[in-house]
PARODREN-960547 format. One record per residue (C-alpha): x, z, y; residue in one letter; residue number from 1. Coordinates in pm, 1 decimal, decimal comma, always signed. Layout:
<sites>
SITE          u          w          v   residu   num
SITE          X          Z          Y        A   NUM
...
</sites>
This chain:
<sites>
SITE          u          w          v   residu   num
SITE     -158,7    +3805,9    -3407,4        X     1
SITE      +75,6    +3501,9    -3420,5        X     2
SITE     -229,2    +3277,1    -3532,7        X     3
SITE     -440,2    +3402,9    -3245,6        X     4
SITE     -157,9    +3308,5    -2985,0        X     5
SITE     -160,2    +2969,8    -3146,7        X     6
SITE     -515,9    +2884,5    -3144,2        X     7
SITE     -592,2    +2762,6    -2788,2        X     8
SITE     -244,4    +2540,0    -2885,1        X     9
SITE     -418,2    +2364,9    -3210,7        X    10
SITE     -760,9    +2372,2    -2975,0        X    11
SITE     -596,8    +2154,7    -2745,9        X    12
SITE     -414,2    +1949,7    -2954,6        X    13
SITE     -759,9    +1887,6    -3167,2        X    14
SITE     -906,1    +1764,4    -2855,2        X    15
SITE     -632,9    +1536,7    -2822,5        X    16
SITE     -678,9    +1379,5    -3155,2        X    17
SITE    -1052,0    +1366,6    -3111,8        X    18
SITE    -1036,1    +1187,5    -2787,3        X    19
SITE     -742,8     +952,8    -2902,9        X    20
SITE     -960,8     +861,2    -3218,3        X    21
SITE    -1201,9     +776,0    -2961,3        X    22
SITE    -1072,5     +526,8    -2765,3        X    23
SITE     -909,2     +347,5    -3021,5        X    24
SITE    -1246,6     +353,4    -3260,5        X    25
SITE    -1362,0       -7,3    -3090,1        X    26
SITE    -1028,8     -184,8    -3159,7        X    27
SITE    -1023,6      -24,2    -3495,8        X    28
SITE    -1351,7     -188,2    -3525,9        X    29
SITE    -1261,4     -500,0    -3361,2        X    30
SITE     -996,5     -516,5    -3644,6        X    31
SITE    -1216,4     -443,0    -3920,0        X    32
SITE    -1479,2     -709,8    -3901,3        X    33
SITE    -1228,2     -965,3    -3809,6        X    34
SITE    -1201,7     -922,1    -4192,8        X    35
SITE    -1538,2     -959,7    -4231,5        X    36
SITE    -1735,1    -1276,0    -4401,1        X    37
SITE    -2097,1    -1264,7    -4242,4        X    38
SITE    -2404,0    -1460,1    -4347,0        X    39
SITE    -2435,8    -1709,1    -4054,1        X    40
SITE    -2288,7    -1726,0    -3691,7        X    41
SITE    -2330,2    -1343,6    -3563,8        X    42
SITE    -2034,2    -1084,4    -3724,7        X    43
SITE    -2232,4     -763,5    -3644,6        X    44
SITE    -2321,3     -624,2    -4025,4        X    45
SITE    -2038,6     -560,1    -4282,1        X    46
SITE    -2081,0     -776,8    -4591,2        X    47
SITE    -1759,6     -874,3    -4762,4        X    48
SITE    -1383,7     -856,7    -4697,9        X    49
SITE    -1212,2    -1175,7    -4667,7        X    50
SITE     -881,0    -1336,3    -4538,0        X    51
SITE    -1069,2    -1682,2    -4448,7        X    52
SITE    -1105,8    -1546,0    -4096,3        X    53
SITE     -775,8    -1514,8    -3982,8        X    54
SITE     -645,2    -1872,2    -4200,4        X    55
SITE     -947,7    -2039,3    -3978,7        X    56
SITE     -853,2    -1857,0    -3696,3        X    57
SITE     -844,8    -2183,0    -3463,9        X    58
SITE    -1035,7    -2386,2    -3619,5        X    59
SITE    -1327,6    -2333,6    -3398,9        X    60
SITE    -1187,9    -2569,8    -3098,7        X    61
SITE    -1410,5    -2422,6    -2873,8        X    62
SITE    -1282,4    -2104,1    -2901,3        X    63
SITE     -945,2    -2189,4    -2952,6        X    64
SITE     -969,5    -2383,0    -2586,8        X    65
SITE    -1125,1    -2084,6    -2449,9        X    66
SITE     -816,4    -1869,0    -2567,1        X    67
SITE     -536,6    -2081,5    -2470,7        X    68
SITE     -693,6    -2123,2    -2106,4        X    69
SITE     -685,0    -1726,4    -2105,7        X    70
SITE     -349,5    -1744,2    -2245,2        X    71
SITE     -209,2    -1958,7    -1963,6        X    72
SITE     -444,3    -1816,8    -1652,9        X    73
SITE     -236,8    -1456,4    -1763,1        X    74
SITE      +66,0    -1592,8    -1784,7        X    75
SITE     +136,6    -1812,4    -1509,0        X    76
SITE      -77,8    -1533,0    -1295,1        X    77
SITE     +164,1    -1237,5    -1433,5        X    78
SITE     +463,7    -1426,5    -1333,4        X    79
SITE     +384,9    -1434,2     -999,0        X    80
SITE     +249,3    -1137,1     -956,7        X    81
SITE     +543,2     -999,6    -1109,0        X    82
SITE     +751,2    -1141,0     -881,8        X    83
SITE     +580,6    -1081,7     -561,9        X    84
SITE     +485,1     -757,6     -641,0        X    85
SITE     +834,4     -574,4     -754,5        X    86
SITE    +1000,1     -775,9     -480,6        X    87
SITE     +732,1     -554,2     -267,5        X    88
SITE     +775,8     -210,9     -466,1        X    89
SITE    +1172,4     -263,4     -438,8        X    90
SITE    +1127,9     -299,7      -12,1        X    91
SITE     +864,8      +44,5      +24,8        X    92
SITE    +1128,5     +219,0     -180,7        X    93
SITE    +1395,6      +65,5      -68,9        X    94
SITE    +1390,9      +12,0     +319,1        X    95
SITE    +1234,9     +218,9     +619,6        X    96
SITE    +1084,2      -55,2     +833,8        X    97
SITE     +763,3      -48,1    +1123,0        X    98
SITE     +429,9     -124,6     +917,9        X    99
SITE     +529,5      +18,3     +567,2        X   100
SITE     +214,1     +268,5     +602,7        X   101
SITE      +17,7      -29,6     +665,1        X   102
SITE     +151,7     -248,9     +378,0        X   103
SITE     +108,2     +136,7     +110,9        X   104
SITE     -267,8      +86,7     +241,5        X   105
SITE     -300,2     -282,2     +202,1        X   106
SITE     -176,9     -199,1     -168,0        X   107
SITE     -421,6       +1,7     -239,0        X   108
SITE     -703,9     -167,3      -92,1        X   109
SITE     -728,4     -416,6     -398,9        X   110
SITE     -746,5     -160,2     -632,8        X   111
SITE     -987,5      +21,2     -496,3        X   112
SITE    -1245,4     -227,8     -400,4        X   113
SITE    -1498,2     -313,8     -646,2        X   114
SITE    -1449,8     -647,6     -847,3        X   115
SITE    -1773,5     -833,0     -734,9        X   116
SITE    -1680,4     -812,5     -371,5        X   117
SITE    -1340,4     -952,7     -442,0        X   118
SITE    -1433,9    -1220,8     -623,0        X   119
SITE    -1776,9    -1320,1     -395,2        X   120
SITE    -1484,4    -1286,1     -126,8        X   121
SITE    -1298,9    -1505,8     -266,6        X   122
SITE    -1570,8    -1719,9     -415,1        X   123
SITE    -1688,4    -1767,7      -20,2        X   124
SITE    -1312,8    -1858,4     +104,7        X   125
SITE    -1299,7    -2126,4     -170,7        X   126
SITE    -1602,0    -2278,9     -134,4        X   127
SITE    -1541,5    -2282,1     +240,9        X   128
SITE    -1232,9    -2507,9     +163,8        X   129
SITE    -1376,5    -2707,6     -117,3        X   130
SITE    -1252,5    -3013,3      +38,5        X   131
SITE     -834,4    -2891,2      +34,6        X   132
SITE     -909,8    -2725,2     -311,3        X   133
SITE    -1174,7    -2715,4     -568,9        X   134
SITE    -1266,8    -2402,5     -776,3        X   135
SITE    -1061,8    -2461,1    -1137,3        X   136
SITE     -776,5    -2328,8    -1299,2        X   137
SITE     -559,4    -2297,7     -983,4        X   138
SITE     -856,2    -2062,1     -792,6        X   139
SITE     -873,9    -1837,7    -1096,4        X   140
SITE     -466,2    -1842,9    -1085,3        X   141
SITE     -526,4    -1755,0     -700,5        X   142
SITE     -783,2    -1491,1     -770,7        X   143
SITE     -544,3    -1324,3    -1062,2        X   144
SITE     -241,8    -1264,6     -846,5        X   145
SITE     -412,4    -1127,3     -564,5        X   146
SITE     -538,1     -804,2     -754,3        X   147
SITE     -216,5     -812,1     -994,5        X   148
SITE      +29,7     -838,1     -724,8        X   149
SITE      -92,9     -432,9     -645,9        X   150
SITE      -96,0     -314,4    -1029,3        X   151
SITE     +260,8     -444,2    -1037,5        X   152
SITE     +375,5     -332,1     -724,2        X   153
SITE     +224,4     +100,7     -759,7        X   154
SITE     +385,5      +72,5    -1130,8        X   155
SITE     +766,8      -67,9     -982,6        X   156
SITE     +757,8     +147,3     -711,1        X   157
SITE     +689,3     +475,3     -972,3        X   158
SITE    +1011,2     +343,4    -1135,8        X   159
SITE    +1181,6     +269,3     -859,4        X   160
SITE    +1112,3     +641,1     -685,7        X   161
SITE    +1373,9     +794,4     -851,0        X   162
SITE    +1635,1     +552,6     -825,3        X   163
SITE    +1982,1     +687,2     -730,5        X   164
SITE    +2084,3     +435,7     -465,3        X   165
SITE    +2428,6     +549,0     -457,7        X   166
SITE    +2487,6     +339,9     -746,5        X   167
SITE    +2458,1      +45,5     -519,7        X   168
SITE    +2681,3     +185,3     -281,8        X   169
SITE    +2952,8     +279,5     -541,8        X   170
SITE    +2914,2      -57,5     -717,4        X   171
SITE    +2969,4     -266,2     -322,6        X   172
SITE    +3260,1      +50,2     -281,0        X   173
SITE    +3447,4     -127,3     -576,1        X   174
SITE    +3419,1     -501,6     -496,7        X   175
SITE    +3088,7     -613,8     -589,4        X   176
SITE    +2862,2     -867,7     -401,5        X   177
SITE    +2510,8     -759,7     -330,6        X   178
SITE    +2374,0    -1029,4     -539,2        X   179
SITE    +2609,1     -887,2     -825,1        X   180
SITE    +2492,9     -553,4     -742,1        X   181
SITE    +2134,7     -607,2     -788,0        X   182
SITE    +2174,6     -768,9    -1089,6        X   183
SITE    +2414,0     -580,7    -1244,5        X   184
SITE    +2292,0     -239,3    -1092,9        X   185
SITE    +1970,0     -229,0    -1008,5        X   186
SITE    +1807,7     -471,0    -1204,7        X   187
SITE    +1875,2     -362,2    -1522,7        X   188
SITE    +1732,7       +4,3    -1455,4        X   189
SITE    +1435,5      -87,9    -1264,9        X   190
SITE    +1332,2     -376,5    -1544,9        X   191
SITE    +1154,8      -79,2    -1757,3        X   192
SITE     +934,8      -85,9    -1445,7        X   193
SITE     +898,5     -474,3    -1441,9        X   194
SITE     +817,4     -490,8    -1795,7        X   195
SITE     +566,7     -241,4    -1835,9        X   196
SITE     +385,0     -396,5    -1454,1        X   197
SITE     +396,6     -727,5    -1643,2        X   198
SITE     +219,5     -612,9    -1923,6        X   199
SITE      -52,0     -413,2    -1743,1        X   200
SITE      -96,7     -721,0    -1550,7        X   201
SITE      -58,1     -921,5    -1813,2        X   202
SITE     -397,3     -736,1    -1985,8        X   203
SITE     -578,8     -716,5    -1712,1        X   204
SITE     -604,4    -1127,0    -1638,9        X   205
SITE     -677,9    -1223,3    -2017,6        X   206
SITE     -958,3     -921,7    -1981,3        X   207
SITE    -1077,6    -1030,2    -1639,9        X   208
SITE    -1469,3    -1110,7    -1606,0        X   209
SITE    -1596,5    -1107,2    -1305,3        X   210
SITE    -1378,3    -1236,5    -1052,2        X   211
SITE    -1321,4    -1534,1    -1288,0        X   212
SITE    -1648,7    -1605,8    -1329,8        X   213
SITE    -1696,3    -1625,2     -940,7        X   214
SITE    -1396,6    -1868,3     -900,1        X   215
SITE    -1376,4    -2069,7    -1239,5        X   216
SITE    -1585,4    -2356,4    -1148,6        X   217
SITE    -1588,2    -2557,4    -1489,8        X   218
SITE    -1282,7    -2331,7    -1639,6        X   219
SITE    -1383,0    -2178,6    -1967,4        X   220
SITE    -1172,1    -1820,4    -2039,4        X   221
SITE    -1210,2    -1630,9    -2344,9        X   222
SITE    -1403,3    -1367,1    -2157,2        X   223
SITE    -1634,9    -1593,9    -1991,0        X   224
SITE    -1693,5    -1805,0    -2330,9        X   225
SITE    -1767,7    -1540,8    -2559,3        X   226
SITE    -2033,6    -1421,9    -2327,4        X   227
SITE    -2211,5    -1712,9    -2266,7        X   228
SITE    -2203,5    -1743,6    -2670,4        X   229
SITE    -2254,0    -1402,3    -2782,7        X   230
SITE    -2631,5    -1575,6    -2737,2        X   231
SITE    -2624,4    -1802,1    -2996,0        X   232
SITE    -2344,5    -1694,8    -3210,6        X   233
SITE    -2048,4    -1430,1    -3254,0        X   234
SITE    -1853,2    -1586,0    -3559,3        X   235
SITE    -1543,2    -1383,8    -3707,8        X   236
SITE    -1299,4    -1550,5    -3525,2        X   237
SITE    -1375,9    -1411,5    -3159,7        X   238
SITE    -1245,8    -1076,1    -3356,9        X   239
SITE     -933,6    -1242,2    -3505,4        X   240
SITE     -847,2    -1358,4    -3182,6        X   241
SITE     -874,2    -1025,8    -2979,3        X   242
SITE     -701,0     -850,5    -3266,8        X   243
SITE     -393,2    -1063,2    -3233,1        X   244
SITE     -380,5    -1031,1    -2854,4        X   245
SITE     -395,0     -659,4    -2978,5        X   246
SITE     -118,1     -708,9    -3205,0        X   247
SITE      +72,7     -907,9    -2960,7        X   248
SITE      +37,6     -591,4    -2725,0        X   249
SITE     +140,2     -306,5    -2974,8        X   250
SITE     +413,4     -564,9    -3060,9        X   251
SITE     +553,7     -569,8    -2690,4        X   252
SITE     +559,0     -171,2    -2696,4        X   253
SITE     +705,5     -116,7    -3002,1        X   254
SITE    +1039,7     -335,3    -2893,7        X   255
SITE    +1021,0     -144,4    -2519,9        X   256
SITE    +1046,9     +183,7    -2737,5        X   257
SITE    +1278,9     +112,8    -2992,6        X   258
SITE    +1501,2      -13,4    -2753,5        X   259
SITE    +1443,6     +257,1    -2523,2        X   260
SITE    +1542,2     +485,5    -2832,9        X   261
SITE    +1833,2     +272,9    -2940,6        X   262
SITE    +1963,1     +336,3    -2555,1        X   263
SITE    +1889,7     +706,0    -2584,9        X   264
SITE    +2059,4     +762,2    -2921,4        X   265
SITE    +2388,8     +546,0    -2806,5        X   266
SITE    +2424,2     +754,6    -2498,4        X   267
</sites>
């Protein structure tokens, strides 16, 4: 009787595992053939395991370029956005002020919208100002934060919902300044927020296609170089690279959970 009641229990949990197995298949793959020593320039049929991969990982310059332009497009884009963005969350959730239905819709807007009529959009306003600035590595910048600045400010504001504000008062009630409040107070609980916002944005620009290929002008991403070369080539090293931004990622997590769990235990 016992193992009937627990049936739909290991039904659902079997679907769980099935579907996890299935979204993480690609990566696994991704990982897999990054180990993988191919005979010529496309890695696309298993033939031997090797470690030369991953010791030549940048030795292809081109690729190498490609990555590091990624690399610095996300960051200096997540940074901003980051920025902007919680300093936006913090006001909705904070503050009761005329136009905050209008600024929730304005939010949402970005997200919603699909990604070639963002970046045509934007495409147009650049090219409509190509004499004050030309399409490059600052457009693409541009074009990043403006659909980051939303991702970061709906994931703050879910942290910042159920924020006890009294903690702000009590910390003013016993002699702080508000600039010692916030970052003594409120900072420190809402940065879970922050930190998982930057890293959603974070993997969203070094992923980006389309809108960067509307506003790059000369600017070669990883995205946009591995697609013009999947053509011609698709050498090992376009997998060794996405697995260690994959790494890096699962990296990031693992500290945000162990120290979430260090926290937990202490208290």
């Amino acid at each position: 009787m016992r193992r009937l009641v627990d049936a739909p229990r290991w039904a659902l949990n079997l679907f769980a595992a099935a579907a996890l197995v299935y979204l993480f298949m690609p990566l696994g793959w991704i990982v897999w053939f990054s180990f993988n020593e191919p005979v010529g320039d496309v890695n696309l049929v298993w033939q031997e395991f090797t470690l030369d991969n991953w010791r030549g990982a940048f030795r292809a310059s081109a690729y190498r370029d490609a990555f590091v332009e990624s690399i610095r497009v996300a960051a200096l884009s997540t940074a901003i956005a980051t920025l902007l963005g919680s300093m936006i969350a913090i006001a909705l959730a904070r503050y009761r002020f005329r136009g905050a239905a209008g600024l929730n819709l304005l939010l949402v807007l970005p997200l919603t919208a699909p990604e070639i009529v963002m970046g045509s959009s934007l495409a147009t306003l650049f090219l409509d100002n190509a004499e004050i600035i030309k399409r490059g590595f600052v457009t693409v910048v541009i074009a990043h934060v403006m659909f980051q600045i939303s991702f970061v400010a709906m994931t703050v504001r879910a942290r910042v919902r159920g924020f006890d504000w009294t903690l702000e008062q009590a910390a003013q009630d016993l002699g702080a300044t508000p600039m010692r409040t916030f970052w003594r107070v409120t900072f420190p609980l809402v940065l879970p927020g922050i930190m998982a916002a930057a890293l959603l944005s974070f993997a969203l620009s070094i992923d980006d296609y389309i809108i960067t290929l509307f506003n790059r002008g000369s600017l070669q991403t990883f995205p946009i170089y591995i697609d013009g070369a999947f053509r011609r080539e698709f050498p090992p090293q376009v997998n060794v690279l996405a697995s260690l931004i994959l790494l890096a990622s699962i990296s990031l997590m693992l500290i945000g959970v162990l120290r979430a769990t260090g926290k937990a235990s202490r208290s």
